[in-house]
N, C-alpha and C positions, 0 to 999 in steps of 0.2 A: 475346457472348451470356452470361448469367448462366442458372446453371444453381441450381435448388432441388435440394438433393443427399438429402435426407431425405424426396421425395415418393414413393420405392419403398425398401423395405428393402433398405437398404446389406450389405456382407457383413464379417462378422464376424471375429475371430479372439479367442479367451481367450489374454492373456501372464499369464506370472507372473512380475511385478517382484520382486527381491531388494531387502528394505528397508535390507539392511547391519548388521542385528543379527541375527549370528547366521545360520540357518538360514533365517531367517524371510519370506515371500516374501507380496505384495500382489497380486492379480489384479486386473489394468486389459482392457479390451476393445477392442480397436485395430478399427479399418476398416481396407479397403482402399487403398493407397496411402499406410500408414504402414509402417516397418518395425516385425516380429512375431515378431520371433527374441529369445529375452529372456537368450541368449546371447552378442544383437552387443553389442560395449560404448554401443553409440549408444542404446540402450534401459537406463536406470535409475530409480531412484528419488530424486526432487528432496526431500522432504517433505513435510508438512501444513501446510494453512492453514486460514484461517475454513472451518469447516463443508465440507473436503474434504482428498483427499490427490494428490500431485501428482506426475507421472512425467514422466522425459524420453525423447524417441524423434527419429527423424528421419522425415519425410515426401516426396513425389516429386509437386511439383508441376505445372499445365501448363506452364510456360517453359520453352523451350530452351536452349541457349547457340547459339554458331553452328556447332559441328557437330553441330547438332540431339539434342544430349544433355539430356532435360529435368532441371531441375535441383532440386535438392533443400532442405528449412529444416529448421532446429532447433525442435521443437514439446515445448512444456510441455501436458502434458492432466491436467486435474485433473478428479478423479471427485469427484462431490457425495457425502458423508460421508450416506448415509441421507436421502438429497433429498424422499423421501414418507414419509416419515415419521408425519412430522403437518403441518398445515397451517404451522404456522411454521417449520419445518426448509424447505416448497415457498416459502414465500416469498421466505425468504431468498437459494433457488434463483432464481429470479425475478427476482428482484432485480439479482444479477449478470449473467443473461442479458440483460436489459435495457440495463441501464445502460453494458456492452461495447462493443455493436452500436452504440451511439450515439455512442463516444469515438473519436476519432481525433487523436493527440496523440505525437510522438518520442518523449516522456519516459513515458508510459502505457501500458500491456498492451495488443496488439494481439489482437484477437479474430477466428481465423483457418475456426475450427468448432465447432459445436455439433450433438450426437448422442445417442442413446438406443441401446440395441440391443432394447427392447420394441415391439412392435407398433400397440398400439392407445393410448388416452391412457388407458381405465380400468386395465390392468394396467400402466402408467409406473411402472416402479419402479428406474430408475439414470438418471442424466444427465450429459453429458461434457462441459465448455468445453476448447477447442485456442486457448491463445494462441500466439505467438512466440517462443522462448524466448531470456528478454533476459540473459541471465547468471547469473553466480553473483550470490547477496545481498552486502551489505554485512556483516552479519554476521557472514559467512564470513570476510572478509578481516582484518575486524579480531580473533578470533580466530589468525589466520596468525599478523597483526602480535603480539599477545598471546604467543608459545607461540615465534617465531622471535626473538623482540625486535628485528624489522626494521623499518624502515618502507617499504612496499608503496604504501600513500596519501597524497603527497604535499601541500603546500599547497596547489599549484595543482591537484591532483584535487579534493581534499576542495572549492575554491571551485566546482567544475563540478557535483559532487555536490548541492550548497546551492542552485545555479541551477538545477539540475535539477528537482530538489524542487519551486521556487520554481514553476518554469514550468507544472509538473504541477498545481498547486497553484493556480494564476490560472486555469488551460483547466478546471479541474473546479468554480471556484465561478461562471465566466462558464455552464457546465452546470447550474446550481444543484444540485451534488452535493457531499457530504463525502463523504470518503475513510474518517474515523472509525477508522484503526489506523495512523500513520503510524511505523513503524519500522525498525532496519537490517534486517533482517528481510524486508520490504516495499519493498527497494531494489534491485531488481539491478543489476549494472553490466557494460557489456560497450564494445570499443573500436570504435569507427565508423571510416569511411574515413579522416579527416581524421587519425585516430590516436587522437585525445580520446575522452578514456570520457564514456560516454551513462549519466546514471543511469533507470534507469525504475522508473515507481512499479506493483508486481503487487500480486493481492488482493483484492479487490471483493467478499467476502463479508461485510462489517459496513457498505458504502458504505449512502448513503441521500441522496433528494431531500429537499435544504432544502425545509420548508414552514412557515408560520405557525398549521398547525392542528392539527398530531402531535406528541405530544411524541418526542421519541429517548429510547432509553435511556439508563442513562451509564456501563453495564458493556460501553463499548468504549476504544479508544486503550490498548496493554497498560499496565499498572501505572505502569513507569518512566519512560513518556512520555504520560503521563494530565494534561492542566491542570486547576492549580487548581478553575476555574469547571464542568468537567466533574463533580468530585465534588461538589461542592457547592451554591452558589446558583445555578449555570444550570444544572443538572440538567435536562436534556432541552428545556431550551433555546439551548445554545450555538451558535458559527457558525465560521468559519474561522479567528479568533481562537485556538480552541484549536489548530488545525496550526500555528499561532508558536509555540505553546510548543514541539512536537513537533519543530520544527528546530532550534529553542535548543536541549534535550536530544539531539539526535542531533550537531550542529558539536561540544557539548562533547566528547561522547564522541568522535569522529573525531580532534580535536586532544589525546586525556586517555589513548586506548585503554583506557577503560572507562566504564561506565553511569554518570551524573551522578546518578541518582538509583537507589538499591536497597533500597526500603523492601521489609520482610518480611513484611510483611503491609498489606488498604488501610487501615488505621487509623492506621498510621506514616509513611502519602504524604505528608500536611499538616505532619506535624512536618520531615521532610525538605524541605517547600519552604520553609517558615520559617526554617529551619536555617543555608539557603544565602540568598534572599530577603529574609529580614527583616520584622519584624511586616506583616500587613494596614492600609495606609492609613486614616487616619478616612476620607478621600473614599471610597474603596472600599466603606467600612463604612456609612457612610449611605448609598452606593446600593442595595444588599444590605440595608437594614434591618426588609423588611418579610418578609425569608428568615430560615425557622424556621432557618438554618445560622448567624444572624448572632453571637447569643451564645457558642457553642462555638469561633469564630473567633475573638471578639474575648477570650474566658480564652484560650486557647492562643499568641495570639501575643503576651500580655503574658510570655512564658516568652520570648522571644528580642525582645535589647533592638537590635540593628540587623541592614541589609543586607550581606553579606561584600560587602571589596575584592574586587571580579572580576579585577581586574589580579593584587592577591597571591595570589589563590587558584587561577587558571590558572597561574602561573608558576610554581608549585611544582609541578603535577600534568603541566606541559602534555610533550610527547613530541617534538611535529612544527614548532610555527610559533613564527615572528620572534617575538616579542612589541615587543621592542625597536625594530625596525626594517619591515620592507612589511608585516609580518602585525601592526602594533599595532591597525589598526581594528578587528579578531577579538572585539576585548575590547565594543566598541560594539557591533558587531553582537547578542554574547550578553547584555549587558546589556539591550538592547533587546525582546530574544525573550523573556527569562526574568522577565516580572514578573509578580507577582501579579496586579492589574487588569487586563483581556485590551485595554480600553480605551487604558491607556499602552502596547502594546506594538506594535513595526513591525507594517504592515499588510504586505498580498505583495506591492503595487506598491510599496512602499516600502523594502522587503528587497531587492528587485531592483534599484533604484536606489542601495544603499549602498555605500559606497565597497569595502568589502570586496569586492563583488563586479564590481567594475570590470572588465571585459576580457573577459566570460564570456558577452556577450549574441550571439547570433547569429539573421538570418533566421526561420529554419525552426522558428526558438522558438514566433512569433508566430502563431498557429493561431484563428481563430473557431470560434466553436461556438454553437449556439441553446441555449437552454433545451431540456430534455429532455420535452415535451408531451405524446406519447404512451405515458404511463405511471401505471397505476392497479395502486397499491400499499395497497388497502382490503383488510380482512377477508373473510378467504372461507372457506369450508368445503375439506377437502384433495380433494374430487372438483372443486372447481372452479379448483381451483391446478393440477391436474393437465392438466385440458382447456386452461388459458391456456398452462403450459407445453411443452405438447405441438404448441401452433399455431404457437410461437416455433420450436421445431422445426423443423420441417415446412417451415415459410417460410425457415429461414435461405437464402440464398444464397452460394455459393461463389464464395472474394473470389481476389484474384491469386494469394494467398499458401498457400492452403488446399490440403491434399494430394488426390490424387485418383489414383484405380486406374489 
């Protein structure tokens, strides 16, 4: 029996998360059948993402073991950063409630609850998503790795990490959705039965349904892992294309232990792709040529007269892998991800099928998924983002996983 957990007012409790600077403490609002002692070590602060901030807790699911002890999950609940804000702060909310409830995928953020602690949908003023929580990020580790001079992420993780990606990345465009922020950051990783680390991709507050009639913005994907065609001529028309870039830039970085790209401002991204890249293609250039970007591409990249050796230029920086020996395809791979034209570059069935990542593919990779249909992402005034997201609410139903009193 499925139970709608938000058709009578849940019961409450205010924690005050310790953010770890300092004295300084975030108040989250737990329900019942989470833990609310903001004392136990099981309750901290994870940090922020798109348009919220994110705690970790433990919750007491209905499952037993067999001597009927019900058992318990590790829960990320992130509070929407000012979700009513204005209408575009509710959409964005929106947005991600949506698009959760719809994904089901290993490598993607499980969506376990959603809640409010206001009453009615005119006074909605907080909103809560409860994923699963899939690890620590990638970030973190390569940091470790940074600061220990160890290595922590070996070859064969870093290929499981890339398949990981990969797989996340095929289930969310067979969705017709971007992901639009792909970085370590946006990676967790945690070990599964088998042993092998699961990467999962968390986040979904910049996600958005592909469409042919909206443009996107292109103040998403952060800075270092932004493509070309995102700042430029496909300016709010790009498509999965730009997530190749975004695993070319993060493989660098896993085998580099550091950012492949660290422009300091966006006006210095383009010289930094150049830099490494090598001028824009006339082909490229005439297909672009009716994009007011075409001229200021084609002076700047007459300032860099070829593309670097990928082989000499990882081999100098690289940390982790063979180059010489099993890990030489590393170099194809990144050549491939990292081109200017998003047209020459592997597609994700394609990526998945290269040799580098030979050995990585299993079963439970392989997941269907429809298109996501029931979802109207048009303009609305914030009393009427309120009401949609209040029904979302209301409706959600409690999944296996979902904690409860």
């Amino acid at each position: 029996m499925t139970v709608c957990l938000n058709e009578a007012q849940r019961d409450f409790h205010p924690v005050q998360v310790k953010t770890g600077f300092g004295k300084e403490t975030l108040e989250f609002t737990f329900p019942a059948g989470y833990e609310r002692n903001a004392d136990c070590p099981d309750v901290y602060y994870i940090g922020s993402g798109a348009y919220g901030y994110v705690a970790h807790t433990i919750g007491t699911t209905a499952h037993a073991d067999n001597a009927g002890n019900r058992l318990s999950i590790r829960v990320a609940v992130k509070q929407f950063r000012n979700a009513m804000e204005s209408s575009f702060t509710a959409q964005h909310c929106y947005r991600e409630l949506k698009l959760l409830q719809h994904l089901n995928h290993p490598s993607i953020a499980k969506i376990v609850d959603i809640y409010t602690t206001s009453t009615n949908y005119a006074d909605l003023d907080n909103v809560y998503l409860v994923t699963e929580f899939a690890g620590s990020t990638l970030d973190k580790f390569l940091v470790i790795q940074q600061e220990d001079n160890i290595t922590h992420l070996d070859m064969n993780t870093i290929r499981f990490v890339i398949h990981d990606s990969l797989c996340a990345l095929k289930y969310l465009k067979a969705a017709n959705v971007l992901h639009r922020d792909l970085k370590p950051s946006n990676l967790a990783l945690s070990k599964v039965a088998s042993g092998d680390i699961r990467a999962v991709l968390i986040d979904y507050g910049l996600a958005r349904i592909k469409d042919d009639v909206n443009e996107m913005s292109n103040y998403v994907f952060t800075r270092n892992y932004r493509a070309p065609e995102v700042i430029y001529w496909k300016s709010g028309r790009y498509d999965s294309a730009a997530d190749m870039w975004s695993v070319g830039c993060i493989l660098a970085e896993l085998i580099t232990w550091r950012p492949l790209f660290t422009p300091p401002t966006s006006s210095d991204v383009i010289d930094a792709h150049l830099s490494l890249c090598g001028p824009v293609s006339e082909q490229l250039l005439a297909k672009i040529a009716d994009n007011e970007t075409v001229t200021p591409l084609r002076t700047k990249s007459r300032l860099f007269d070829r593309r670097q050796d990928f082989r000499t230029y990882f081999a100098s920086r690289n940390k982790v892998a063979d180059l010489d020996g099993e890990d030489a395809s590393v170099i194809d791979f990144l050549n491939r991800c990292l081109q200017m034209d998003p047209d020459e570059r592997l597609t994700i069935d394609d990526a998945l099928e290269h040799e580098f990542l030979l050995g990585t593919a299993a079963p439970e990779d392989l997941v269907d998924v429809a298109p996501l249909n029931d979802y109207d992402d048009g303009q609305r005034c914030l009393a009427d983002w309120k009401r949609i997201i209040w029904k979302e609410i209301r409706q959600f139903r409690a999944r296996d996983e979902t904690p409860l009193p």
